[in-house]
BAKE-944417 format. One line per field, with one value per atom (N, C-alpha, C): x, y, z; atom name; residue in three letters; residue number from 1. Coordinates in nm, 4 decimals. Layout:
N
X <- X|...
Y <- Y|...
Z <- Z|...
name <- CA|...
resn <- ALA|...
resi <- NUM|...
END
This chain:
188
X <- 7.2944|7.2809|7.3841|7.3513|7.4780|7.5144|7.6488|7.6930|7.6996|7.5727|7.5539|7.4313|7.3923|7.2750|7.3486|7.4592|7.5775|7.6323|7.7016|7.7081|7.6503|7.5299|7.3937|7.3696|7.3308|7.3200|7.4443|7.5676|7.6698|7.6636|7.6897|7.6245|7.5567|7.4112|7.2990|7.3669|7.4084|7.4162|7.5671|7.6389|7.7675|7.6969|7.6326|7.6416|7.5174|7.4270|7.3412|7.3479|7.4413|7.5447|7.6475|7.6889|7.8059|7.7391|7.6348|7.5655|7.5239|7.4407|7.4172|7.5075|7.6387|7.7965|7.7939|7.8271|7.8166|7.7504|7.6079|7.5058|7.5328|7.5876|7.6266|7.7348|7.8274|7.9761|7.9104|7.8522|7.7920|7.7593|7.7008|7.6187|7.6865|7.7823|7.9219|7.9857|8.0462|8.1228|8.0437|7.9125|7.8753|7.8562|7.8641|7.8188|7.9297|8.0435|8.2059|8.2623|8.1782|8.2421|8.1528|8.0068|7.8637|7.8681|7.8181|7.7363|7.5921|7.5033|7.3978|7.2562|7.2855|7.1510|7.0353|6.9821|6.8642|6.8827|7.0187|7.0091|6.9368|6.8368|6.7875|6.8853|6.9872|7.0359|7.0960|7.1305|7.1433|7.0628|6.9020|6.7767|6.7473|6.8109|6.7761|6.8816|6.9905|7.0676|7.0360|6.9862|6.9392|6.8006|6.7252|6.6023|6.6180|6.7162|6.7980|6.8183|6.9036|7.0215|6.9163|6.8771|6.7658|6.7132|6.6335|6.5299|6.6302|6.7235|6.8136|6.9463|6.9774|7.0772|7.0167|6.8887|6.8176|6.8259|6.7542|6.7083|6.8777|6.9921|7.1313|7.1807|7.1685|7.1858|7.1262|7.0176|6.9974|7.1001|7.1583|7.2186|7.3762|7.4062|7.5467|7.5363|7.5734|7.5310|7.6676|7.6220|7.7463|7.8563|7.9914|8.0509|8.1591|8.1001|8.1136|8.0337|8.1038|7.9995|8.0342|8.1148|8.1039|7.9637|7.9077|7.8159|7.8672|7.8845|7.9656|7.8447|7.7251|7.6316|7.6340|7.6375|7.6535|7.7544|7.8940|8.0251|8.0045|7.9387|7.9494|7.8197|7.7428|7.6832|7.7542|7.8004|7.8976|7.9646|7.9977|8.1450|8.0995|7.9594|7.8817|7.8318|7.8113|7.7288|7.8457|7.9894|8.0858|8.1054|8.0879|8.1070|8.0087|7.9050|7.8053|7.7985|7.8540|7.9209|8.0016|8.0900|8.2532|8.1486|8.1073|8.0036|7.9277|7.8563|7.7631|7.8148|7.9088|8.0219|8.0918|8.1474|8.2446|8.1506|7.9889|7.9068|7.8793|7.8757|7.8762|7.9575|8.0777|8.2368|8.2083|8.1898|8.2880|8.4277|8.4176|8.5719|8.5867|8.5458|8.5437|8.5131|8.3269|8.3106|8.3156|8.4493|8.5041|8.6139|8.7012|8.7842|8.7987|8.6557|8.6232|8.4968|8.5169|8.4252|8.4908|8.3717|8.4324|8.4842|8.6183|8.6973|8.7633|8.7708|8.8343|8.7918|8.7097|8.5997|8.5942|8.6943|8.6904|8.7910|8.8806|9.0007|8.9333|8.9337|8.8740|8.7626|8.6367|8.5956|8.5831|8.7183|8.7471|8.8525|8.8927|9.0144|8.8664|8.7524|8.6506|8.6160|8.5778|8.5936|8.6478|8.7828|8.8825|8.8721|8.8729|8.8114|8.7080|8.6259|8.4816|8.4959|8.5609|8.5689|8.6573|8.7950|8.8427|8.7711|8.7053|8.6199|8.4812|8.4157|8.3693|8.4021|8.5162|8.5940|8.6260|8.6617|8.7131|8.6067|8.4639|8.3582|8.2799|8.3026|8.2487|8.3124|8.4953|8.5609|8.5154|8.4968|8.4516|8.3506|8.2389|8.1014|8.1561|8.1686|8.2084|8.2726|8.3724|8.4414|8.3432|8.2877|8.1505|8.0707|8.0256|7.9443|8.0231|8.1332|8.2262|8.1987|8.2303|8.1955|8.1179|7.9827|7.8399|7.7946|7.7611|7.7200|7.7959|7.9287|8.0302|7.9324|7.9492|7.9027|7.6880|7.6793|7.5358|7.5244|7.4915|7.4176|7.3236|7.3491|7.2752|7.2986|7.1822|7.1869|7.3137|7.3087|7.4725|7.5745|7.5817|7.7539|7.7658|7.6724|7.6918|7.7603|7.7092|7.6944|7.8461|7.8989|7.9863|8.0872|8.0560|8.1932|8.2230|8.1376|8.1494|8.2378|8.2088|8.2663|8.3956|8.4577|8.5696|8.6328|8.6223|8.6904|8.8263|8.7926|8.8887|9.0131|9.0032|9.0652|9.1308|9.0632|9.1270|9.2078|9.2280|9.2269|9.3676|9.4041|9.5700|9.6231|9.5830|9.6320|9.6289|9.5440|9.5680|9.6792|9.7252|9.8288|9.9402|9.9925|10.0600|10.1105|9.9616|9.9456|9.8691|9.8990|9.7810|9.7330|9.5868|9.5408|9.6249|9.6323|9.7159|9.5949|9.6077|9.5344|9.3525|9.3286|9.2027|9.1469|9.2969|9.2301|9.2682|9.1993|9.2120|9.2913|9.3834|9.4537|9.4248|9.3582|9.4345|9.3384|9.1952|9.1154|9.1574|9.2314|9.2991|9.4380|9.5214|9.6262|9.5112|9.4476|9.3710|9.3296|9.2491|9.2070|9.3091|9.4420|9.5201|9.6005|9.5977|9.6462|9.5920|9.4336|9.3516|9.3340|9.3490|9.3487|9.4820|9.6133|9.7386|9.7136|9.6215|9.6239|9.5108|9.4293|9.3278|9.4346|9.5145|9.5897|9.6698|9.7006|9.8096|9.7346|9.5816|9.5049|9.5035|9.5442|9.5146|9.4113|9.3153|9.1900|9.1590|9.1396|9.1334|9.0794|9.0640|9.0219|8.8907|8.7455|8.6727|8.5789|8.6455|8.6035|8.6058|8.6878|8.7152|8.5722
Y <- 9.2748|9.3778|9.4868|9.5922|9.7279|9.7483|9.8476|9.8626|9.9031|10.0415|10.1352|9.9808|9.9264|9.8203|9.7330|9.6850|9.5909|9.6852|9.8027|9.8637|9.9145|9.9690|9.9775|9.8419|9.7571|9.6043|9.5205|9.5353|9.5599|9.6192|9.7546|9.8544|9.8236|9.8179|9.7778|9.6083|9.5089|9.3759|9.4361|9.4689|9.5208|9.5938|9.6674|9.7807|9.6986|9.6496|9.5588|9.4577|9.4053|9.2616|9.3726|9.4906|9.5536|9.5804|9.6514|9.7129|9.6174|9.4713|9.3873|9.3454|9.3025|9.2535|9.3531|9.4802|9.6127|9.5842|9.5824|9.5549|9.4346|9.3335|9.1573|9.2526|9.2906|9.3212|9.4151|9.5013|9.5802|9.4727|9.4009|9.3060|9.2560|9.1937|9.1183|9.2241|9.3269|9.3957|9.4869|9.4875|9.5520|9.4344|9.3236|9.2580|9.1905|9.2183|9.1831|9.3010|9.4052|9.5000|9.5908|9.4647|9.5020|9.6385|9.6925|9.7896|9.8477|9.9206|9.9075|9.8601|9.7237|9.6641|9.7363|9.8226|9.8971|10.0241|10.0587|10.1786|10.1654|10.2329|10.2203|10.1893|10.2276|10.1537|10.0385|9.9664|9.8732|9.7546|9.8116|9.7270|9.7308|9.7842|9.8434|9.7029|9.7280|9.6690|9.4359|9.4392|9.3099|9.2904|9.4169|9.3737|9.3358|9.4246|9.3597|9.2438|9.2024|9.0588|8.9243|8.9537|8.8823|8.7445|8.7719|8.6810|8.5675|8.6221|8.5246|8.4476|8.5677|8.5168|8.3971|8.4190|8.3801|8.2290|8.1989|8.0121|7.9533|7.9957|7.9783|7.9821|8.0332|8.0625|7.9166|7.8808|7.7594|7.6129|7.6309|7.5375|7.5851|7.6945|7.7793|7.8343|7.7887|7.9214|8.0402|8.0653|8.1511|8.1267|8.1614|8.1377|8.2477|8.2603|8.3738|8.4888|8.6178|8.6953|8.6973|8.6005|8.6094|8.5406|8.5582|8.5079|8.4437|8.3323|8.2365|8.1859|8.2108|8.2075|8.3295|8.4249|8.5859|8.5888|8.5371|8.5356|8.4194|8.2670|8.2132|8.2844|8.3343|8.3611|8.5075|8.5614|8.6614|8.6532|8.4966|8.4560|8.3767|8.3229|8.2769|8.3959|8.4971|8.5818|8.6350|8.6402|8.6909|8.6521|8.4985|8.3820|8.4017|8.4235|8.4304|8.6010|8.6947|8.8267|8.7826|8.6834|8.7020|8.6418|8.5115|8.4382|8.5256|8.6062|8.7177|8.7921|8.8920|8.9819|8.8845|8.7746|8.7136|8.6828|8.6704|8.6219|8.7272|8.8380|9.0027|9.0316|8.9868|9.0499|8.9852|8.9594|8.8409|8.8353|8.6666|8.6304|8.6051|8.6076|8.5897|8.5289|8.4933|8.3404|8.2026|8.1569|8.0338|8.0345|8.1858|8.2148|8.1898|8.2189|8.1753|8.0932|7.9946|7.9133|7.7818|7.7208|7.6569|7.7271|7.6634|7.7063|7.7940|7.8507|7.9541|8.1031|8.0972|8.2195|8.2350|8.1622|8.1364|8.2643|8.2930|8.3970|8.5038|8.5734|8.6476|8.7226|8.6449|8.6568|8.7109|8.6682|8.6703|8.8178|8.8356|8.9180|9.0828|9.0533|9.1728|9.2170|9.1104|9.1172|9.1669|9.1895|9.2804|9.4002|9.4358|9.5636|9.6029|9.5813|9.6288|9.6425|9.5752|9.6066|9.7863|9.7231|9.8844|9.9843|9.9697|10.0910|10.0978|10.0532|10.0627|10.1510|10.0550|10.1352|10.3149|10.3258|10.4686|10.5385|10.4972|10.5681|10.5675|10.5013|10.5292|10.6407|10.6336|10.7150|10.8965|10.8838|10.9977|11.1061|10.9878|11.0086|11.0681|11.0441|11.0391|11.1473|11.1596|11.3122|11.4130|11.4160|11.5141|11.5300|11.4485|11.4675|11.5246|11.5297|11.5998|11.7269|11.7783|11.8844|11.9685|11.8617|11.9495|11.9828|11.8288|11.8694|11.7850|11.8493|11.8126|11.8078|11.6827|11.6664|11.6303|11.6129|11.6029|11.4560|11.4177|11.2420|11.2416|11.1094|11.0692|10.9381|10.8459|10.6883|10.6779|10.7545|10.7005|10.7560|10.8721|10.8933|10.8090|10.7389|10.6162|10.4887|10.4710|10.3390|10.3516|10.4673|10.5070|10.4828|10.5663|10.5294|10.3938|10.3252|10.1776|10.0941|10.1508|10.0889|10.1179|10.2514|10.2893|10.3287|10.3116|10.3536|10.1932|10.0672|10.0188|10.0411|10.0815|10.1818|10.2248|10.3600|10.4943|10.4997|10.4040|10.3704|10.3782|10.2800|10.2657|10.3624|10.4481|10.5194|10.6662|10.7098|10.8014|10.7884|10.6738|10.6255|10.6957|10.6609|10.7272|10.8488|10.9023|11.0628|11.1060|11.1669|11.2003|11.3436|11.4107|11.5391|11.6559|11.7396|11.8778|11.9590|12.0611|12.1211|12.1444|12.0500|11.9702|11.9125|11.9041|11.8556|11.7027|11.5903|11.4737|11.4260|11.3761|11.3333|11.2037|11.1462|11.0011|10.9367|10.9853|10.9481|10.9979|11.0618|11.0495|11.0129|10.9673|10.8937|10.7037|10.6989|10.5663|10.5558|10.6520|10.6636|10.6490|10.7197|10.6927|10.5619|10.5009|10.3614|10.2509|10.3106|10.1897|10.2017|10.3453|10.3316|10.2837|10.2731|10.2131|10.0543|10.0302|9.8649|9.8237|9.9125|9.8603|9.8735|9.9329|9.9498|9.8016|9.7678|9.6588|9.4974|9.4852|9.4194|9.3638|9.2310|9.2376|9.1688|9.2773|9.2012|9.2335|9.1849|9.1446|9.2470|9.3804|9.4923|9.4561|9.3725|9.3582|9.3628|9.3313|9.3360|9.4531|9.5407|9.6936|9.7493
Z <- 5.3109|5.4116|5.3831|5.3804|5.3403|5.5098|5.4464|5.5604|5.6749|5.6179|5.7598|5.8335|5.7285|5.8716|5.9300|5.8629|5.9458|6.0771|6.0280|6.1841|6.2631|6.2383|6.3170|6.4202|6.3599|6.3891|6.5385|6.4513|6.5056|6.6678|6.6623|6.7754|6.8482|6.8368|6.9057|6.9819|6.9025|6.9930|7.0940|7.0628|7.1687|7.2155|7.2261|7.3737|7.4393|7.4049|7.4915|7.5497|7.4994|7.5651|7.6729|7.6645|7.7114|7.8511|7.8012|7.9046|8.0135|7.9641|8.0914|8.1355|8.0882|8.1423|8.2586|8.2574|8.3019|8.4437|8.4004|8.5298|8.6696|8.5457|8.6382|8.7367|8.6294|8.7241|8.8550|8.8266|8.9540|9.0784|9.0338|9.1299|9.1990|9.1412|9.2007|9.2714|9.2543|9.2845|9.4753|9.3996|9.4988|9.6384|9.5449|9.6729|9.7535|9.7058|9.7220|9.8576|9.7961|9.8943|9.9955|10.0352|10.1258|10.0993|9.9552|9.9212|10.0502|10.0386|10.0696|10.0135|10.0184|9.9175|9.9384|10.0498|10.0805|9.9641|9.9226|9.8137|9.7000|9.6487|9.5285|9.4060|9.4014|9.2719|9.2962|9.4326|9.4089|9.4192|9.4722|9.4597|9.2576|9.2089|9.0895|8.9878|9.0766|8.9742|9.0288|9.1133|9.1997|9.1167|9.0710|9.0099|8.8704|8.7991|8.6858|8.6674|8.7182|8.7307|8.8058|8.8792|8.9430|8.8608|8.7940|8.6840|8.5985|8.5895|8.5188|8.6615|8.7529|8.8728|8.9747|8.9842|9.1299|9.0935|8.9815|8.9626|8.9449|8.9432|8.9521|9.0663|9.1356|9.2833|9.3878|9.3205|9.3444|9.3529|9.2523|9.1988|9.2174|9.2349|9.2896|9.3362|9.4747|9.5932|9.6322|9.6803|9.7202|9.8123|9.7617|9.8982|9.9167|10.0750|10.1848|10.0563|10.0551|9.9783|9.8558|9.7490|9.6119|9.5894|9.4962|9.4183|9.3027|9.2841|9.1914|9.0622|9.0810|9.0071|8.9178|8.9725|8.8883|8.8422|8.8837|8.8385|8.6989|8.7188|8.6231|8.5120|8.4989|8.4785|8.3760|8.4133|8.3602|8.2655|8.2960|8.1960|8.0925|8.1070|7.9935|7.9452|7.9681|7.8516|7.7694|7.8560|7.7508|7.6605|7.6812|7.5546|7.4446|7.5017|7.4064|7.3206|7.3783|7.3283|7.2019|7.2433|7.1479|7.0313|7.0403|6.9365|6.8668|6.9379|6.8729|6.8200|6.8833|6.7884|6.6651|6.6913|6.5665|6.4308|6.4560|6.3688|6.2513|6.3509|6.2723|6.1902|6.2358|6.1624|6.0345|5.9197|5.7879|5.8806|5.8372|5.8874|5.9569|6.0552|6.2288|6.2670|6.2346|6.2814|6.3064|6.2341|6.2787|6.3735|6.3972|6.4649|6.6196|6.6737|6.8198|6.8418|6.7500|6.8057|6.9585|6.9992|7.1065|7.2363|7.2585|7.3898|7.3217|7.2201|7.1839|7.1898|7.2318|7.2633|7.4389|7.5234|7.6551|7.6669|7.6036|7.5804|7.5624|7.4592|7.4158|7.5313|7.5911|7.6725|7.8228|7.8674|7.9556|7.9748|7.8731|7.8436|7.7988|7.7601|7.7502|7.8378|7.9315|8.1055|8.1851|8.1710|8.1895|8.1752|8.0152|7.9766|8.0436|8.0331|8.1080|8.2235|8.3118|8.4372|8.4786|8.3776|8.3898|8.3011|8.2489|8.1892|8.3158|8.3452|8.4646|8.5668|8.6499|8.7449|8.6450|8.5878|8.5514|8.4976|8.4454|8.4653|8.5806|8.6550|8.7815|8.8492|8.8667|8.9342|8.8542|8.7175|8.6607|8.7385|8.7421|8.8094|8.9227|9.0314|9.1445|9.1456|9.0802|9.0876|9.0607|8.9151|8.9138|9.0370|9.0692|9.1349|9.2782|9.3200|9.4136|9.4152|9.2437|9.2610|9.2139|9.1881|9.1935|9.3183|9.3616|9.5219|9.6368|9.6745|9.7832|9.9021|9.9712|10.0883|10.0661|9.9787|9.9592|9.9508|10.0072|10.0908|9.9249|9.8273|9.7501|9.7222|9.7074|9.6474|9.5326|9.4505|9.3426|9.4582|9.5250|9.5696|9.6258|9.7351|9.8284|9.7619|9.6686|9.5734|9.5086|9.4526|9.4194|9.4969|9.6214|9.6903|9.7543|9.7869|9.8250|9.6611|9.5693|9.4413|9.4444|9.4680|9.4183|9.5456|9.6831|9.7206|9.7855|9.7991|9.7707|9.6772|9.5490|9.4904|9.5113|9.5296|9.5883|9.7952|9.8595|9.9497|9.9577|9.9004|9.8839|9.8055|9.7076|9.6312|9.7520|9.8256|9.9259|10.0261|10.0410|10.1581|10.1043|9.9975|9.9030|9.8621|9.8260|9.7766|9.8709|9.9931|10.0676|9.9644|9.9948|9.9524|9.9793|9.8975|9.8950|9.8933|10.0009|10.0141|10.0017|10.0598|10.0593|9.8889|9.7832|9.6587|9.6517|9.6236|9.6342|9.4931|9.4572|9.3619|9.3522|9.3977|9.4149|9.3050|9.2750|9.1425|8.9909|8.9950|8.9123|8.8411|8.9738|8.9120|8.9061|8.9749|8.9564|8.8053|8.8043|8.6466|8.5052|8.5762|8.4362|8.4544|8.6091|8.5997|8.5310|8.5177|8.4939|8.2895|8.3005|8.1392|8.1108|8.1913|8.1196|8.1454|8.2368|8.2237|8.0770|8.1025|7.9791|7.8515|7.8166|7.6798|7.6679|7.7684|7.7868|7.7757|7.7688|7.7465|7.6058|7.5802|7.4180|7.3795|7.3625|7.3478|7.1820|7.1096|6.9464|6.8931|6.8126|6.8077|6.7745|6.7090|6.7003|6.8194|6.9462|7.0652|7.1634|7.0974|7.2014|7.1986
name <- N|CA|C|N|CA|C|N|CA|C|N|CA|C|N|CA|C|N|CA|C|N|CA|C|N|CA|C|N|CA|C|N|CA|C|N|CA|C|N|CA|C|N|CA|C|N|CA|C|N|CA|C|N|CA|C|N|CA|C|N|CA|C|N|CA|C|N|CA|C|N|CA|C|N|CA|C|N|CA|C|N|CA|C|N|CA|C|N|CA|C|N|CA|C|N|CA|C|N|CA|C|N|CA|C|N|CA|C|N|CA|C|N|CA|C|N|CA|C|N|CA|C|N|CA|C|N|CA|C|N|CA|C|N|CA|C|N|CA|C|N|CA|C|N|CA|C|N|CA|C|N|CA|C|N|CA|C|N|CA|C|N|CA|C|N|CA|C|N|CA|C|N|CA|C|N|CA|C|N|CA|C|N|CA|C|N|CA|C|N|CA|C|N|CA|C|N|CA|C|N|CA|C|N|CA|C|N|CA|C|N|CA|C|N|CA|C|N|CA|C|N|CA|C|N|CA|C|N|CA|C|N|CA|C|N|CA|C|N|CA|C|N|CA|C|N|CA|C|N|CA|C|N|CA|C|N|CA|C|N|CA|C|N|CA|C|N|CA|C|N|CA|C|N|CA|C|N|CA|C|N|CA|C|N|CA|C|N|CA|C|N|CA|C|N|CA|C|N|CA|C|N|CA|C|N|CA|C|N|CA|C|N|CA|C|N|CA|C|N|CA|C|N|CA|C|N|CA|C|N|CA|C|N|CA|C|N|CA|C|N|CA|C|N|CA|C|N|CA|C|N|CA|C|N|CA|C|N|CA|C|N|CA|C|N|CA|C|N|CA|C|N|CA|C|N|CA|C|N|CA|C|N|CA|C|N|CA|C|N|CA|C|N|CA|C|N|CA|C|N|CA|C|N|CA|C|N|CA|C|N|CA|C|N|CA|C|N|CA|C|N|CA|C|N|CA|C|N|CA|C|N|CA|C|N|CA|C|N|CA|C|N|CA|C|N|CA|C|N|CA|C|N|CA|C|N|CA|C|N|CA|C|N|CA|C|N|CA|C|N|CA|C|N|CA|C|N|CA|C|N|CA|C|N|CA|C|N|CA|C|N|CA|C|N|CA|C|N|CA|C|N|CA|C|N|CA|C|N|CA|C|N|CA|C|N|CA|C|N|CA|C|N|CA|C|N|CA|C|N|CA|C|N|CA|C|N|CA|C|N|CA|C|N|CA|C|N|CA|C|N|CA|C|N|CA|C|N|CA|C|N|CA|C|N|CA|C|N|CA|C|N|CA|C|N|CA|C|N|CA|C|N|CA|C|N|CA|C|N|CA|C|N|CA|C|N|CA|C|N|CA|C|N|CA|C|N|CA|C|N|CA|C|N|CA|C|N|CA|C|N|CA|C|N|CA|C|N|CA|C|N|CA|C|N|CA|C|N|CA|C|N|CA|C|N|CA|C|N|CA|C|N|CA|C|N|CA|C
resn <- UNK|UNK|UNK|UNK|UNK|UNK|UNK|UNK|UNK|UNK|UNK|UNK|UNK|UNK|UNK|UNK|UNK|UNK|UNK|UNK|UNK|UNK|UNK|UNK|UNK|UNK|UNK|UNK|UNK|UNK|UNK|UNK|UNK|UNK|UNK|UNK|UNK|UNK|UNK|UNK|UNK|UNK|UNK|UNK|UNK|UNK|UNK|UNK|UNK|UNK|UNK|UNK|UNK|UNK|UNK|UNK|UNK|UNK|UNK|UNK|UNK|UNK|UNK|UNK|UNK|UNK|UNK|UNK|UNK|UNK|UNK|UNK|UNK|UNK|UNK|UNK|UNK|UNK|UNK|UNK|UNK|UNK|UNK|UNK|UNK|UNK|UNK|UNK|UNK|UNK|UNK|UNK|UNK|UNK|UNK|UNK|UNK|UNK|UNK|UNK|UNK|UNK|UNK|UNK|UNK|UNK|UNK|UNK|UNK|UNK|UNK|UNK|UNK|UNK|UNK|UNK|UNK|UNK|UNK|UNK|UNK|UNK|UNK|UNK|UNK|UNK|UNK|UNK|UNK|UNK|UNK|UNK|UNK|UNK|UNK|UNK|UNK|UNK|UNK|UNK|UNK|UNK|UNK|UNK|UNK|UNK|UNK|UNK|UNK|UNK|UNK|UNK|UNK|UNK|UNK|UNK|UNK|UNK|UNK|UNK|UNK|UNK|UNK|UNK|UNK|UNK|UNK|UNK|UNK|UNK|UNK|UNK|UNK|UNK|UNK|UNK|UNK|UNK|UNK|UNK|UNK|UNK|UNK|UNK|UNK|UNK|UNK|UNK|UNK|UNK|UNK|UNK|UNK|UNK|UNK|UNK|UNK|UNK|UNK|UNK|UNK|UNK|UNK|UNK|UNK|UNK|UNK|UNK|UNK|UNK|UNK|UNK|UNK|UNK|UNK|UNK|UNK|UNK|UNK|UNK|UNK|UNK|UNK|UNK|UNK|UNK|UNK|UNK|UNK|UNK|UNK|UNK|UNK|UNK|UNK|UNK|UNK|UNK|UNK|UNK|UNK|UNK|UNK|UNK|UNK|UNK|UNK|UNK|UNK|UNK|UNK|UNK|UNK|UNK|UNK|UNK|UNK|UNK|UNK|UNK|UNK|UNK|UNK|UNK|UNK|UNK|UNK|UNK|UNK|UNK|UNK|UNK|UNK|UNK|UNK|UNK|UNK|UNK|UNK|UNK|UNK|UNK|UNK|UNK|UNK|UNK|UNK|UNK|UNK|UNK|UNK|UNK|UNK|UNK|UNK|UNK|UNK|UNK|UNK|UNK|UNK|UNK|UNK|UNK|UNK|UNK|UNK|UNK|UNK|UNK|UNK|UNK|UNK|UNK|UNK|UNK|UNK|UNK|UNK|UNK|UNK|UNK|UNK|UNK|UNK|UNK|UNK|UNK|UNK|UNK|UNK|UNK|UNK|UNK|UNK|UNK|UNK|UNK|UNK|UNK|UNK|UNK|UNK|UNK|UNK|UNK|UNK|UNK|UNK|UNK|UNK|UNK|UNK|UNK|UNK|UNK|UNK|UNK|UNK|UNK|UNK|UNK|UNK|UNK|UNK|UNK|UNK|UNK|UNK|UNK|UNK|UNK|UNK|UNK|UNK|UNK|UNK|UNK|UNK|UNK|UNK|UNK|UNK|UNK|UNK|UNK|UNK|UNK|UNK|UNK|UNK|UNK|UNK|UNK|UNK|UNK|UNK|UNK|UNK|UNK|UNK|UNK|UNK|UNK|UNK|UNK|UNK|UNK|UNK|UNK|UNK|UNK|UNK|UNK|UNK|UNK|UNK|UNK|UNK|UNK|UNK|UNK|UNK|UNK|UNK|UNK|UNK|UNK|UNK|UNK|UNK|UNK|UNK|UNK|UNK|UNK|UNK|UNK|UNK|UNK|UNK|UNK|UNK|UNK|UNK|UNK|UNK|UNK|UNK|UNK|UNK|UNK|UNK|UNK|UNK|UNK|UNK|UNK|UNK|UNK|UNK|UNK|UNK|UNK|UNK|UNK|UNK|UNK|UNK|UNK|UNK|UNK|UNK|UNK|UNK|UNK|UNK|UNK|UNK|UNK|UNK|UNK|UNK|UNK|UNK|UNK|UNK|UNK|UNK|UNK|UNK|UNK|UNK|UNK|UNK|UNK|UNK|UNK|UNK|UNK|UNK|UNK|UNK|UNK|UNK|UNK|UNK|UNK|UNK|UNK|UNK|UNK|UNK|UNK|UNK|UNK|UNK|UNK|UNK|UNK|UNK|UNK|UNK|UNK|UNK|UNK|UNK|UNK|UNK|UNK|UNK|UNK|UNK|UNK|UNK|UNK|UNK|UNK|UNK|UNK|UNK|UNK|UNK|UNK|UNK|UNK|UNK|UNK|UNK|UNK|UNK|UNK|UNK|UNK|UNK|UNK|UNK|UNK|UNK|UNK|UNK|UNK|UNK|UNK
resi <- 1|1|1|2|2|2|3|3|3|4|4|4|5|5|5|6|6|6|7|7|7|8|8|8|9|9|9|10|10|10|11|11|11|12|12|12|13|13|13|14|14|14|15|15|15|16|16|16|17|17|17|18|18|18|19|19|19|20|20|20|21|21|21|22|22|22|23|23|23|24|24|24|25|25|25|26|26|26|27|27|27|28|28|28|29|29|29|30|30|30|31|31|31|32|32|32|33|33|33|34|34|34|35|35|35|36|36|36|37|37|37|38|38|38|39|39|39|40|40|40|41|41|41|42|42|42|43|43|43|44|44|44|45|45|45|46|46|46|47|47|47|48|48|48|49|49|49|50|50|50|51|51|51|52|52|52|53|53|53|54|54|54|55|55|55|56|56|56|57|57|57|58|58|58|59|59|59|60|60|60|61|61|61|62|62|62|63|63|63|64|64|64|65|65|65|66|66|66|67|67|67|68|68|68|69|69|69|70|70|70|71|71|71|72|72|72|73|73|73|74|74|74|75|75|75|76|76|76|77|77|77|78|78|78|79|79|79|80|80|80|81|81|81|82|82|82|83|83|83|84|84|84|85|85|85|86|86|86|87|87|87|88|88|88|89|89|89|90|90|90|91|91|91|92|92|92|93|93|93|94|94|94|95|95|95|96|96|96|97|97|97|98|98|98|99|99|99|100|100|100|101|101|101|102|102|102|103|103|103|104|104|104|105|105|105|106|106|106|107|107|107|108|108|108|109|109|109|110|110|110|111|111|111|112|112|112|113|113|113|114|114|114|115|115|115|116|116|116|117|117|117|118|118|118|119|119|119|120|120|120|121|121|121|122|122|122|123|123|123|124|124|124|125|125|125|126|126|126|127|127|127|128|128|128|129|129|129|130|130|130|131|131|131|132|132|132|133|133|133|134|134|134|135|135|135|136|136|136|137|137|137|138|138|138|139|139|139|140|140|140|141|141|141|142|142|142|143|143|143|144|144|144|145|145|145|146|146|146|147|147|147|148|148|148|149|149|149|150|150|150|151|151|151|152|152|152|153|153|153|154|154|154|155|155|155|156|156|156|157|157|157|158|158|158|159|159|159|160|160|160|161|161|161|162|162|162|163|163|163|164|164|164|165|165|165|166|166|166|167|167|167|168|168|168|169|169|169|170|170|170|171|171|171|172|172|172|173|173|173|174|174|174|175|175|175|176|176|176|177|177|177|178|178|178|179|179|179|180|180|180|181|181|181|182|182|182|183|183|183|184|184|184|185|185|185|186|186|186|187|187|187|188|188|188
END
């Protein structure tokens, strides 16, 4: 296989493994902090996760509003990420096999979550100031995501002159925690 099809290849399994990680964490998150499940994206992201969450849910139910099925469920596909990514690399694939891929995993998890949170907070700001004050299914969804967040960080910094600071010292907190993450560079 040459190289541009190894990183082609490459590419395509990380961001499609990235992307449904992505989706789970929504699910969880939204449902951690009673989103509006009636919002289209989050009937969107429930119709997603669904087919694989629901027959688990059976067997792990929830308790109070975590979903411990979506949570375990999460932490097995990471595993199966690090496996999939290490198989790609030369070299790699004996490195995390087993419980050794439980690290690694868990520590991508991390990442993703703060890359999440700080593309969400992105969004959210845009959209501030496209259309301030305009009622839409993502700002809703949005702010139920990020404003635990931004909550405590306003106590703090209140707004200067009706400009809100507080998404962006969040944002550069969350990129100084993602740096401090040592997650194996094959995995960034």
């Amino acid at each position: 296989m040459g190289a541009n099809t190894s990183n082609a290849l490459f590419y395509l399994v990380s961001t499609l493994f990235e992307v449904y990680m992505w989706i789970l964490m929504l699910r969880i998150i939204l449902q951690v902090g009673r989103a509006d499940f009636y919002n289209p994206i989050s009937q969107l992201v429930v119709q997603v996760t669904q087919p694989v969450v629901g027959p688990l849910q059976k067997v792990l139910p929830k308790v109070r509003q975590w979903d411990i099925a979506g949570i375990v469920l999460l932490v097995v596909i990471a595993v199966i990420y690090v496996h999939a990514i290490a198989a790609l690399v030369p070299g790699y694939g004996d490195r995390y096999s087993g419980l050794a891929s439980l690290l690694p995993a868990l520590l991508k998890l991390i990442v993703l979550a703060l890359n999440l949170y700080t593309f969400s907070l992105v969004i959210q700001a845009i959209l501030s100031w496209v259309g301030p004050g305009v009622n839409n299914p993502a700002g809703s969804i949005l702010w139920s995501l990020n404003e635990p967040l931004l909550r405590p960080v306003r106590r703090v910094i209140p707004p200067f002159s009706g400009l809100d600071l507080s998404p962006l010292v969040v944002i550069v907190l969350l990129q100084f925690f993602n740096l401090l993450v040592p997650l194996p560079g094959i995995f960034r």
